[in-house]
C-alpha positions as a Markdown table, in Angstrom:
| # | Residue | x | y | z |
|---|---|---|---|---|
| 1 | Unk | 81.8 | 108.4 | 133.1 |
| 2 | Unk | 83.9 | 105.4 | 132.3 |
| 3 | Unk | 87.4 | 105.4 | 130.7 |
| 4 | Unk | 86.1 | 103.4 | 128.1 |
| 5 | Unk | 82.8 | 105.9 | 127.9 |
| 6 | Unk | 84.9 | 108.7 | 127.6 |
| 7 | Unk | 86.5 | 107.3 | 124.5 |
| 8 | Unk | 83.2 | 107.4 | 122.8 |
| 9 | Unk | 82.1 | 110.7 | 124.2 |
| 10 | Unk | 85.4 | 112.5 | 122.8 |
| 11 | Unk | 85.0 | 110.5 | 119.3 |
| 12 | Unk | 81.7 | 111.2 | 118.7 |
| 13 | Unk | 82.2 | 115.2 | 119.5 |
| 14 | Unk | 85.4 | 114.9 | 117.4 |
| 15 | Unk | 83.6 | 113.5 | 114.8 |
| 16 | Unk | 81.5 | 116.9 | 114.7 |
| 17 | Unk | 84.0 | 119.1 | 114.4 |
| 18 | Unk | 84.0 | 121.4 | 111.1 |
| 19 | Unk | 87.6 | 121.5 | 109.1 |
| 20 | Unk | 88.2 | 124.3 | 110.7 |
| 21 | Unk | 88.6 | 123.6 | 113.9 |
| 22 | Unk | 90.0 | 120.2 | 113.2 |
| 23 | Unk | 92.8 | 118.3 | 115.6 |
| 24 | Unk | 94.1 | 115.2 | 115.6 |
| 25 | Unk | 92.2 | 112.2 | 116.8 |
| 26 | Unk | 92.4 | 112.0 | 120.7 |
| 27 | Unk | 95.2 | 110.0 | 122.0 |
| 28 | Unk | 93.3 | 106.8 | 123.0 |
| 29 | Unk | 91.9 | 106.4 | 119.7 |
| 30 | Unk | 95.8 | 105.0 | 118.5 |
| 31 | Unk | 96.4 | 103.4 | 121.7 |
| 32 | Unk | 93.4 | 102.3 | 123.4 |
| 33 | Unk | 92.8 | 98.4 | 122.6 |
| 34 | Unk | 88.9 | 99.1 | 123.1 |
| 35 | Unk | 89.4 | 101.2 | 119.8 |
| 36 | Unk | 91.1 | 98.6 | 118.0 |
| 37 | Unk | 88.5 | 96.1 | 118.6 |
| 38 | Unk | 85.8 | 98.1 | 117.8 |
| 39 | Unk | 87.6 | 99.1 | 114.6 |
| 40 | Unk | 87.4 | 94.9 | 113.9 |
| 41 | Unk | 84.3 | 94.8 | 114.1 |
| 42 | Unk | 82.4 | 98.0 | 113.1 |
| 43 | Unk | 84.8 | 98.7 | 110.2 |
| 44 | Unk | 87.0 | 95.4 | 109.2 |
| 45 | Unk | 84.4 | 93.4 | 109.2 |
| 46 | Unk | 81.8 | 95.6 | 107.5 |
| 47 | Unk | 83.9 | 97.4 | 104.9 |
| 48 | Unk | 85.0 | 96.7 | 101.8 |
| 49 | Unk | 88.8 | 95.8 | 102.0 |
| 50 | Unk | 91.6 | 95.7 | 99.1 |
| 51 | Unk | 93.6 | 92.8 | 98.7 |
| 52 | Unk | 95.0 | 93.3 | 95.0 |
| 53 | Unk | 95.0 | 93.7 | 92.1 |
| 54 | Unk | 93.1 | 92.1 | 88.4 |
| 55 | Unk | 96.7 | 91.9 | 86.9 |
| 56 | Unk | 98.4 | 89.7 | 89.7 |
| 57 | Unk | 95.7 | 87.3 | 88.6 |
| 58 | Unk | 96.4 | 87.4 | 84.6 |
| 59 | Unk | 95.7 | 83.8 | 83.4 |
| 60 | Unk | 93.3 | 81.0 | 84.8 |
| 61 | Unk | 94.5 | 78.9 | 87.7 |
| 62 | Unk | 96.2 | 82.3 | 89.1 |
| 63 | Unk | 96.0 | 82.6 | 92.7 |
| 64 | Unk | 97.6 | 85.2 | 95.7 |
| 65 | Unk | 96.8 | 84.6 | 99.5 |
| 66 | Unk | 96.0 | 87.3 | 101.8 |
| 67 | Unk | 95.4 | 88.7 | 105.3 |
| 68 | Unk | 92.3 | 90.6 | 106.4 |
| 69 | Unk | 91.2 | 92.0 | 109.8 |
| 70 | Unk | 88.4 | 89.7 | 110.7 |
| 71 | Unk | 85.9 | 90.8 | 113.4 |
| 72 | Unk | 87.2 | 89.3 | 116.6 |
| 73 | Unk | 90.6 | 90.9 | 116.5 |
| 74 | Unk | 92.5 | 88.3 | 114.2 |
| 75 | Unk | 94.0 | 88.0 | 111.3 |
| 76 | Unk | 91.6 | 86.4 | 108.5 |
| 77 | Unk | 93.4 | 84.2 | 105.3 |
| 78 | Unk | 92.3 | 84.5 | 102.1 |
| 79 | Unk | 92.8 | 83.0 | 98.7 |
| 80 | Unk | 92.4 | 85.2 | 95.7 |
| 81 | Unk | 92.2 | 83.1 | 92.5 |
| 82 | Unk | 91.1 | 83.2 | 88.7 |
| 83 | Unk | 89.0 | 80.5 | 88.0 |
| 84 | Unk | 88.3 | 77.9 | 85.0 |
| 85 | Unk | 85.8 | 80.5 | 84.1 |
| 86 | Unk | 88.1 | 83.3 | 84.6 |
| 87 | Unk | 86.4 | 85.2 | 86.6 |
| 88 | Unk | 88.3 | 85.9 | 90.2 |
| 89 | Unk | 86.9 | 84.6 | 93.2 |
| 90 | Unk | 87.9 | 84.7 | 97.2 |
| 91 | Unk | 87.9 | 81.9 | 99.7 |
| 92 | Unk | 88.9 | 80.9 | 103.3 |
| 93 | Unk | 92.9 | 80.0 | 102.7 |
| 94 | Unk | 91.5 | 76.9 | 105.2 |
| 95 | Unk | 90.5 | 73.1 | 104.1 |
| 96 | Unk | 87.2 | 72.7 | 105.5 |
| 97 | Unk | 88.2 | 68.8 | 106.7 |
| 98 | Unk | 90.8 | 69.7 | 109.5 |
| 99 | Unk | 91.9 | 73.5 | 108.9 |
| 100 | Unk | 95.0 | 73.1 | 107.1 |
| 101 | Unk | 96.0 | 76.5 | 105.3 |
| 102 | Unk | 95.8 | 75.4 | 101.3 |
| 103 | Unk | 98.4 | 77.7 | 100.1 |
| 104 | Unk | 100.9 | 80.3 | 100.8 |
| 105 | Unk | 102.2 | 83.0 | 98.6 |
| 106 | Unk | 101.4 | 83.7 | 94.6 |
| 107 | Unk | 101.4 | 81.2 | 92.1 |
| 108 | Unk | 99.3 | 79.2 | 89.5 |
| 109 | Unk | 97.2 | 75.9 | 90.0 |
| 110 | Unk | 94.7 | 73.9 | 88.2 |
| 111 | Unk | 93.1 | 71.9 | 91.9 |
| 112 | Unk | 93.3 | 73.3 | 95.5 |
| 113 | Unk | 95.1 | 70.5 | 96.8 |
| 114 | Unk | 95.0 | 70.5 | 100.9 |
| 115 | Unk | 98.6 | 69.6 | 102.2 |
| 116 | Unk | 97.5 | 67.7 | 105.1 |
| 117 | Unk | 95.1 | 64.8 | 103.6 |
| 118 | Unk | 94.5 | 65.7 | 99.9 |
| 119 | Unk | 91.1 | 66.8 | 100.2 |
| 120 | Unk | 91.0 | 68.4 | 96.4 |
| 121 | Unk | 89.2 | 71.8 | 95.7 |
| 122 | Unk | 88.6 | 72.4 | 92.1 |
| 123 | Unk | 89.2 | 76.6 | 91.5 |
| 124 | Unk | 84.9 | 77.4 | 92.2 |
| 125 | Unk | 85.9 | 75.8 | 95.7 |
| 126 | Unk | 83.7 | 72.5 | 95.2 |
| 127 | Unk | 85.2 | 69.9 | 96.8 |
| 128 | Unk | 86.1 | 66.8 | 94.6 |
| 129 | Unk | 88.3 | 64.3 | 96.2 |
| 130 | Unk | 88.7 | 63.3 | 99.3 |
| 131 | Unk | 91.1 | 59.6 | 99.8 |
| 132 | Unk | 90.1 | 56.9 | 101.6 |
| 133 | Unk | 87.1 | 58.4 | 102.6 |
| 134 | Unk | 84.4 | 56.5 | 100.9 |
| 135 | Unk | 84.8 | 54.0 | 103.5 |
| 136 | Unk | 83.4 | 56.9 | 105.8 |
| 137 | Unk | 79.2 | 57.1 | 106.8 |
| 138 | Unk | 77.4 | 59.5 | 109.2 |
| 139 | Unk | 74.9 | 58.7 | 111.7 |
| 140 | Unk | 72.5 | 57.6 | 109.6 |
| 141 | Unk | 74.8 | 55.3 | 107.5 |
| 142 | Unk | 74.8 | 57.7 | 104.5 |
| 143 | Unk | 78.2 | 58.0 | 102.5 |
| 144 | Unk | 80.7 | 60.6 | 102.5 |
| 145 | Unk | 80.1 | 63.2 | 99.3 |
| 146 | Unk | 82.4 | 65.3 | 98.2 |
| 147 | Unk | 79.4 | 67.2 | 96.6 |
| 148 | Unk | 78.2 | 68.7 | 100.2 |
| 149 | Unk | 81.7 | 70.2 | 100.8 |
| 150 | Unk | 82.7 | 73.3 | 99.7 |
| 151 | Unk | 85.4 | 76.3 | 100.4 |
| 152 | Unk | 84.0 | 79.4 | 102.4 |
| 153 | Unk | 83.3 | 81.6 | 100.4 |
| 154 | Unk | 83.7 | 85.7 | 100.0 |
| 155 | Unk | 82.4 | 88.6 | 98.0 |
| 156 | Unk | 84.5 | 90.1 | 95.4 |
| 157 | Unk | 84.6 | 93.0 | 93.5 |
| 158 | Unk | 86.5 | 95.1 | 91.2 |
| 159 | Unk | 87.4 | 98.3 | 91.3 |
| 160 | Unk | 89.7 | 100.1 | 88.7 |
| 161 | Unk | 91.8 | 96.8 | 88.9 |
| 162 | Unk | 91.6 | 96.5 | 92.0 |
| 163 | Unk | 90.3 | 93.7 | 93.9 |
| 164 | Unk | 88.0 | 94.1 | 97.1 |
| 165 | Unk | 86.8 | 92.0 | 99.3 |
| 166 | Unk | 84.7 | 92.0 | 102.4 |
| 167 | Unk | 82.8 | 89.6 | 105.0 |
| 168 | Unk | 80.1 | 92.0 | 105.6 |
| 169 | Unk | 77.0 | 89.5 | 104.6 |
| 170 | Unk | 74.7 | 92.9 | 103.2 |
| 171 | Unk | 77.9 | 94.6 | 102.4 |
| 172 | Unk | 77.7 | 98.5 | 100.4 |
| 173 | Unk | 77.4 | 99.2 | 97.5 |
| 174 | Unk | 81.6 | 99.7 | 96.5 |
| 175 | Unk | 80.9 | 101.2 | 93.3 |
| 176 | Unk | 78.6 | 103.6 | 94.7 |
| 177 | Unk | 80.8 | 104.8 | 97.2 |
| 178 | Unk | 84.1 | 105.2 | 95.3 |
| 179 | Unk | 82.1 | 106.9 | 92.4 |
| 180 | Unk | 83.7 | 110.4 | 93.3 |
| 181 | Unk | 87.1 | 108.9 | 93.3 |
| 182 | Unk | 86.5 | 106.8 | 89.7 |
| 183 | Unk | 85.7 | 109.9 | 88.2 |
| 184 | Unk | 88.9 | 111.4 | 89.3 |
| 185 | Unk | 91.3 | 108.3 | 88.7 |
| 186 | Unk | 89.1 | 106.4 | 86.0 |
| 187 | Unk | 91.0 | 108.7 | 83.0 |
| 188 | Unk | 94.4 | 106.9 | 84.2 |
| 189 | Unk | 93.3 | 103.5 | 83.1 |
| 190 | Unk | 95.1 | 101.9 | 85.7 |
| 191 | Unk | 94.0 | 98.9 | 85.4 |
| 192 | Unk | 96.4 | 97.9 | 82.8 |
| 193 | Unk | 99.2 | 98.8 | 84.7 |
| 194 | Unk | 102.0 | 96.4 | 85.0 |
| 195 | Unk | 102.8 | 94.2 | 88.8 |
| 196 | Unk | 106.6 | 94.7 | 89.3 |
| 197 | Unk | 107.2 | 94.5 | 93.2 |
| 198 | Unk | 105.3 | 93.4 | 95.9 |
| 199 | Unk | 106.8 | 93.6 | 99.9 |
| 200 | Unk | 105.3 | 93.2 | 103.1 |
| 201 | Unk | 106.9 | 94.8 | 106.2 |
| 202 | Unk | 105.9 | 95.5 | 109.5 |
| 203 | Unk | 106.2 | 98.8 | 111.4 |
| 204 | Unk | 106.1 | 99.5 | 115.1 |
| 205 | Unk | 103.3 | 102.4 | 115.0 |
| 206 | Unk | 99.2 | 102.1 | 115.1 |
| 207 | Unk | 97.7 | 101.4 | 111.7 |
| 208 | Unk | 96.2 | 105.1 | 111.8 |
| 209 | Unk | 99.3 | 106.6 | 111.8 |
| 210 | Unk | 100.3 | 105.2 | 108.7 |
| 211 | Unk | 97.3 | 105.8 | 106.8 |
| 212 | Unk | 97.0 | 109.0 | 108.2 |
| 213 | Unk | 101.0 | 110.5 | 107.0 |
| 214 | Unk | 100.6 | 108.7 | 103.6 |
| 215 | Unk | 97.6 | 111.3 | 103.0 |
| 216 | Unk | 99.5 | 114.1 | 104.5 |
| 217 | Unk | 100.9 | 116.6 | 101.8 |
| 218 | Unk | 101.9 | 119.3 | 104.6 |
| 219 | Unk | 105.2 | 116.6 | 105.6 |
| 220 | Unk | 106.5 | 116.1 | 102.0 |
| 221 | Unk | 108.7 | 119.4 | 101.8 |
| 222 | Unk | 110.6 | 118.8 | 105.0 |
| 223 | Unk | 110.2 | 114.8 | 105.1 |
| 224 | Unk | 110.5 | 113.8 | 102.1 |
| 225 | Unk | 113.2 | 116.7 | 100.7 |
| 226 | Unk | 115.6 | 114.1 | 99.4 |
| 227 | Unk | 113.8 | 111.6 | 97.7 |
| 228 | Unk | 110.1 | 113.2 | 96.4 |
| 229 | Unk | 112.0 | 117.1 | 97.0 |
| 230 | Unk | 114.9 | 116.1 | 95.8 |
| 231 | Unk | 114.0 | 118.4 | 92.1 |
| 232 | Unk | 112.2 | 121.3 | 93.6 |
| 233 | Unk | 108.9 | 121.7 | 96.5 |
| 234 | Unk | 106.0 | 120.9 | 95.4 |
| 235 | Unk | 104.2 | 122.2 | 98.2 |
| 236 | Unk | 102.2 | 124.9 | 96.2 |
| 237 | Unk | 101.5 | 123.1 | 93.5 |
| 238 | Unk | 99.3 | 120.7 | 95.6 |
| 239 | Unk | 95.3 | 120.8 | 95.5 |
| 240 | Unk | 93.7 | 119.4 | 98.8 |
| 241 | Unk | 89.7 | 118.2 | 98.0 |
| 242 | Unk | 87.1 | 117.8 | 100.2 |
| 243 | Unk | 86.9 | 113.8 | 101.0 |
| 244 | Unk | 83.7 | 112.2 | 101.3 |
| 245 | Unk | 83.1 | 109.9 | 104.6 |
| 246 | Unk | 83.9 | 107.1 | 101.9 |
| 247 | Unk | 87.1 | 108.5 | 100.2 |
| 248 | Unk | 89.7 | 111.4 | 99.7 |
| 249 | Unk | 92.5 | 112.4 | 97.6 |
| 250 | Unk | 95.1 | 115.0 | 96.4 |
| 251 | Unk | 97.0 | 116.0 | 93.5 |
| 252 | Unk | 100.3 | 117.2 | 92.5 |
| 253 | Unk | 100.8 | 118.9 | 89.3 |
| 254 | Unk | 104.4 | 118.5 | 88.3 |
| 255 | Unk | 106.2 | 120.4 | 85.8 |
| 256 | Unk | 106.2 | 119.4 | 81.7 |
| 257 | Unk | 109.8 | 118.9 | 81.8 |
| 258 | Unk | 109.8 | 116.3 | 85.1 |
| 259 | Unk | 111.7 | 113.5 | 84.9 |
| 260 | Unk | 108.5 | 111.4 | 87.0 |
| 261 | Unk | 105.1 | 111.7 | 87.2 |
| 262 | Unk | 104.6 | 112.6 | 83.5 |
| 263 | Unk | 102.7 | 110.4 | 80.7 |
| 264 | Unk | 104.5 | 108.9 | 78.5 |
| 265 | Unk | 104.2 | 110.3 | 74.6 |
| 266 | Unk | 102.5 | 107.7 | 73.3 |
| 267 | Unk | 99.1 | 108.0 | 76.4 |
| 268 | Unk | 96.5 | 108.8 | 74.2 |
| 269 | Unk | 94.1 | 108.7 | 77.9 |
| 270 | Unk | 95.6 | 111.9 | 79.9 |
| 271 | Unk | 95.2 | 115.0 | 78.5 |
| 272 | Unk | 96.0 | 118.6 | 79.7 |
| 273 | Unk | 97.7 | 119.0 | 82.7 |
| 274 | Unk | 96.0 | 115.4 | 83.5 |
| 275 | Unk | 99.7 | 114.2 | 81.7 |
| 276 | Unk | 101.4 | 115.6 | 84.5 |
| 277 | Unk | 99.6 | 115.1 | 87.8 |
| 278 | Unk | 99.7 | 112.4 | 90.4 |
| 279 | Unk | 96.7 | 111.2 | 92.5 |
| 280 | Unk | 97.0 | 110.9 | 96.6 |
| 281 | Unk | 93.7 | 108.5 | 96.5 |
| 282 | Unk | 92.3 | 106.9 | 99.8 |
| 283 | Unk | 90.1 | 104.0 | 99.7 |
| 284 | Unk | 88.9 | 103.4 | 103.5 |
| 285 | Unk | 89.5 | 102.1 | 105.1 |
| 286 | Unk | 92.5 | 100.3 | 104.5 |
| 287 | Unk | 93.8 | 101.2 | 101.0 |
| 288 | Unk | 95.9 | 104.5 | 100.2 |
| 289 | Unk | 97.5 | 104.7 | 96.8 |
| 290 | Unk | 99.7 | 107.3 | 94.5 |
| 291 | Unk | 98.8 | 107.4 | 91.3 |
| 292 | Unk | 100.9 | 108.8 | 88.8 |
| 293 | Unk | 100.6 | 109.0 | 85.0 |
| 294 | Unk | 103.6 | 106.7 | 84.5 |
| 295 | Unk | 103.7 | 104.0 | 87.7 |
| 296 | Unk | 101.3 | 103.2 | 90.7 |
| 297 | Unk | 102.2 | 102.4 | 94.6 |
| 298 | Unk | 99.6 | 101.6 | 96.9 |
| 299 | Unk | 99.8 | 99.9 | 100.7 |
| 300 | Unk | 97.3 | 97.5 | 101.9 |
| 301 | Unk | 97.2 | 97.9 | 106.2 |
| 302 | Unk | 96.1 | 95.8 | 108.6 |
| 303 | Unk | 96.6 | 96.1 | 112.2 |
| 304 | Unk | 98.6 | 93.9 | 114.5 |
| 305 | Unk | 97.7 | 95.0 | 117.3 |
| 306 | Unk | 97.4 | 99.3 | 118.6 |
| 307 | Unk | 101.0 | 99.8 | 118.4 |
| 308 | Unk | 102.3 | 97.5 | 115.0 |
| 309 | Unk | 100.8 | 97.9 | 111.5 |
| 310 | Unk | 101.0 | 95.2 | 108.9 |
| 311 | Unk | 101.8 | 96.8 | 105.5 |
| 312 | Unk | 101.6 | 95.0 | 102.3 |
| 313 | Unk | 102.8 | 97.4 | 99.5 |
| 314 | Unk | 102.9 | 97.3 | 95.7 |
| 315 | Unk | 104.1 | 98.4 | 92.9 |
| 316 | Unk | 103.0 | 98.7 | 89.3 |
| 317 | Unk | 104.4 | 100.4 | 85.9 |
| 318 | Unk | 102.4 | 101.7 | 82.9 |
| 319 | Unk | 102.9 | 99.0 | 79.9 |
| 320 | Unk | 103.8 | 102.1 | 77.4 |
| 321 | Unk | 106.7 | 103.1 | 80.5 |
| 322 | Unk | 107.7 | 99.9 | 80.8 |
| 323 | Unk | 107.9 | 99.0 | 77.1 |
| 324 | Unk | 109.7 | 101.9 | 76.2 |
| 325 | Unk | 112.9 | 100.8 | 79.0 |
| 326 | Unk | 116.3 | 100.0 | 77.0 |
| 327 | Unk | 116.9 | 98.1 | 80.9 |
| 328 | Unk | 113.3 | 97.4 | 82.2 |
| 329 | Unk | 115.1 | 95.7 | 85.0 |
| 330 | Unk | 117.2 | 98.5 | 86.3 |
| 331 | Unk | 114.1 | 101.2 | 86.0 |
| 332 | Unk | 112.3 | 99.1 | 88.4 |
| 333 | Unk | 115.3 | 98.9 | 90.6 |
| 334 | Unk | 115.5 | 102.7 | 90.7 |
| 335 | Unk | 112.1 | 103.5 | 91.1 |
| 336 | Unk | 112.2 | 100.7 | 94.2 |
| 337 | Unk | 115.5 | 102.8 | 95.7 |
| 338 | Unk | 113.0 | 106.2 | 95.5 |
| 339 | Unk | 110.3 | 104.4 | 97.2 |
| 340 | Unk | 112.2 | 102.7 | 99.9 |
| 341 | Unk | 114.0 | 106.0 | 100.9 |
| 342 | Unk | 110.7 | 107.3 | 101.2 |
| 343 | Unk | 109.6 | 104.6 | 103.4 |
| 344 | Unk | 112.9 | 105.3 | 105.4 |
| 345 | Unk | 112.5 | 108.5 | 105.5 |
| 346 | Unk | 108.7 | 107.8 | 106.8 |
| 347 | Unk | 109.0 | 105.1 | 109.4 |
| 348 | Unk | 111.0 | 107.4 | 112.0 |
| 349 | Unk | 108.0 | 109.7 | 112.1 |
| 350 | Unk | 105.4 | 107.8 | 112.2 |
| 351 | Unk | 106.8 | 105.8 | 114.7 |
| 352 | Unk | 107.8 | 108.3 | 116.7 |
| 353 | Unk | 104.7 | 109.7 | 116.9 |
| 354 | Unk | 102.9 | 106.7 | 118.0 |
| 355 | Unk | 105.3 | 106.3 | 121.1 |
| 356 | Unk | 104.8 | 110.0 | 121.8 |
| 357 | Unk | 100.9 | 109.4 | 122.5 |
| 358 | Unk | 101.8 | 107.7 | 125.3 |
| 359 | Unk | 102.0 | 111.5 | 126.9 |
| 360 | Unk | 99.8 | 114.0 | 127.6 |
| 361 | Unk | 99.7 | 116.4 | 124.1 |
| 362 | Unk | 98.4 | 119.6 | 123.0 |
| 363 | Unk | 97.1 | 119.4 | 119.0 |
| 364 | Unk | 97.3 | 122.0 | 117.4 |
| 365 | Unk | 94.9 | 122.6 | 114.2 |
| 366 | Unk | 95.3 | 120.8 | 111.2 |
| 367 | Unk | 96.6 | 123.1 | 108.5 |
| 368 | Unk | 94.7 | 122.7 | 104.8 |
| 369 | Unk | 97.5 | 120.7 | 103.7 |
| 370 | Unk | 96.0 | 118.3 | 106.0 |
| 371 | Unk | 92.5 | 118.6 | 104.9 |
| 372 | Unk | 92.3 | 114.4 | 103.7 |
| 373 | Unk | 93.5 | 113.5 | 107.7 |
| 374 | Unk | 90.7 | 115.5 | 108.6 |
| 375 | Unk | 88.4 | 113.0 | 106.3 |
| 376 | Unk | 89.5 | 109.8 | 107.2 |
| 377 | Unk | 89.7 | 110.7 | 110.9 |
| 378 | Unk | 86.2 | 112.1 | 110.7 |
| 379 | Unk | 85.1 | 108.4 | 109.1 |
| 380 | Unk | 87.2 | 106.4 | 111.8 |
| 381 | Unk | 85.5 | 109.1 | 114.7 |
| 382 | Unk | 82.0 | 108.8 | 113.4 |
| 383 | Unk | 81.9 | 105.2 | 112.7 |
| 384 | Unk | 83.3 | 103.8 | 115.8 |
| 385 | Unk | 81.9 | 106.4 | 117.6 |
| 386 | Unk | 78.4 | 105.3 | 116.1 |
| 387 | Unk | 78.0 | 108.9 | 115.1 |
């Protein structure tokens, strides 16, 4: 058997292996570059993939640009925007004249204006100017129309304010498959939460990794002991659930008394001990997010290769937090100081990790704390592995 045969053999068997006697992912499937580009193509390029949020896009003419994992190992850009109609669309961030990318960043315009030549987009993508060339015929002398020129095109949806896209032609139905997680995260109306911070970094470990430690609840007691420890282990009051092969999640009850992670007094949504716990929600493949009753966080990843991971990460407060901050300003800056020493605290590990699968390893068993690794490692396994 092949190299590249056995990485299928040991995925698919992986893939079939009850929680109980679940290990980590065999070493090649982080490292093995025949992995990665099947992950372009039988998951990127089929999936649904999250690449915002409703409320970066509040008013008509709104845009964002981001990258996607396109199928032949790339990197795909993409232009978010709200349109004349207001409903939020998704195109190729490329003019289709020469290939110019249209625009970079965030920001608010009423025409696509291509900065090479001016070809002009209005915000459906229809093209609508184009100078100088009406002097321009085809073949069969017929004139150049801006009417036969659009943007490309992709499908958009929502979900709980967030916005998904995917170049899957028959794509799934998203709504469908996240229905297990709505009806766990659909009572925090998260929707309406508030943008405040958006960074994009880049970290020297397979995307996997990543994904994998931000759904870990065994590391947070010895990890994360100054930043999300830093007022008491929270290890046992943690409650693993059984992911599905679509989605997974945790939660963390905190105490009435915290000074995070509880509603504010004026949530008229959470009730019960719902005021007090936060939500360790996975999306795959690409989207992981902690919800809490008074902000959100949640990392977009895309792979740059087996061994770098591109991580776009957000944040977002609830209005009645935010409203009710004598300094609105310097809450945010705390709550980015908690969050980056968490991401401090992370990268070491994770990074680590990655360069010690360059070795031979024993795994040992997952413990329950683990039990959402086991779920998106079992989706990874068994859809690469055509399982």
């Amino acid at each position: 058997m092949s190299s590249s045969s056995a990485i299928w053999s040991d995925l698919a068997e992986h893939a079939r292996l009850p929680f109980e006697e679940a290990r980590m992912l065999p070493s090649a499937a982080y490292t093995s570059t025949d992995v990665l580009a099947r992950e372009h193509q039988h998951i990127f390029a089929q999936e649904w993939i999250c690449v915002g949020r409703t409320a970066d896009l509040p008013e008509r003419g709104d845009y964002l640009t981001a990258l996607i994992p396109s199928a032949d190992g790339d990197q795909r850009s993409i232009i978010l925007l709200r349109g004349d109609d207001g409903v939020i669309c998704a195109f190729d961030n490329i003019c289709v004249h020469r290939g110019s990318p249209l625009l970079h960043g965030c920001g608010n315009e009423a025409r696509i204006t291509c900065p090479y030549h001016a070809w002009v987009y209005r915000l459906d993508g229809q093209l609508i100017g184009a100078p100088f060339m009406n002097r321009t015929v085809d073949s069969a002398g017929n004139s150049f129309d801006p009417v036969d020129h659009r943007l490309t095109s992709l499908r958009v949806e929502q979900w709980e304010g967030f916005l998904f896209v995917t170049q899957n032609p028959d794509p799934p139905d998203l709504q469908a498959r996240l229905a297990g997680l709505t009806e766990v995260v659909g009572r925090y109306q998260m929707a309406a939460y508030v943008p405040v911070f958006r960074q994009v970094d880049v970290w020297d470990t397979n995307w996997k990794l990543l994904y994998e430690n931000f759904m870990d609840a065994y590391h947070v007691f010895k990890v994360h002991k100054n930043s999300f420890g830093k007022d008491g282990d929270s290890t046992l009051d943690t409650t693993m659930s059984a992911g599905t092969h679509h989605h997974a999640h945790h939660v963390v009850v905190h105490q009435a008394d915290a000074g995070s992670g509880v509603a504010h007094p004026s949530n008229t949504s959470l009730t019960d001990d719902w005021r007090r716990t936060i939500v360790l929600g996975a999306a795959f493949p690409t989207h992981v997010m902690q919800l809490q009753p008074d902000w959100l966080w949640y990392l977009q990843l895309s792979p740059l290769g087996v061994d770098r991971v591109r991580i776009c990460w957000d944040v977002s407060v609830a209005p009645e937090v935010l409203a009710d901050q004598a300094d609105p300003d310097a809450y945010v800056a705390d709550l980015l100081d908690l969050l980056n020493m968490v991401n401090s605290e992370d990268r070491p590990i994770v990074e680590g990790v990655f360069r010690a699968l360059r070795s031979d390893m024993i795994r040992g068993p997952l413990s329950y704390l683990e039990r959402n690794v086991y779920d998106f490692d079992r989706y990874i396994a068994k859809t690469i592995a055509n399982e």
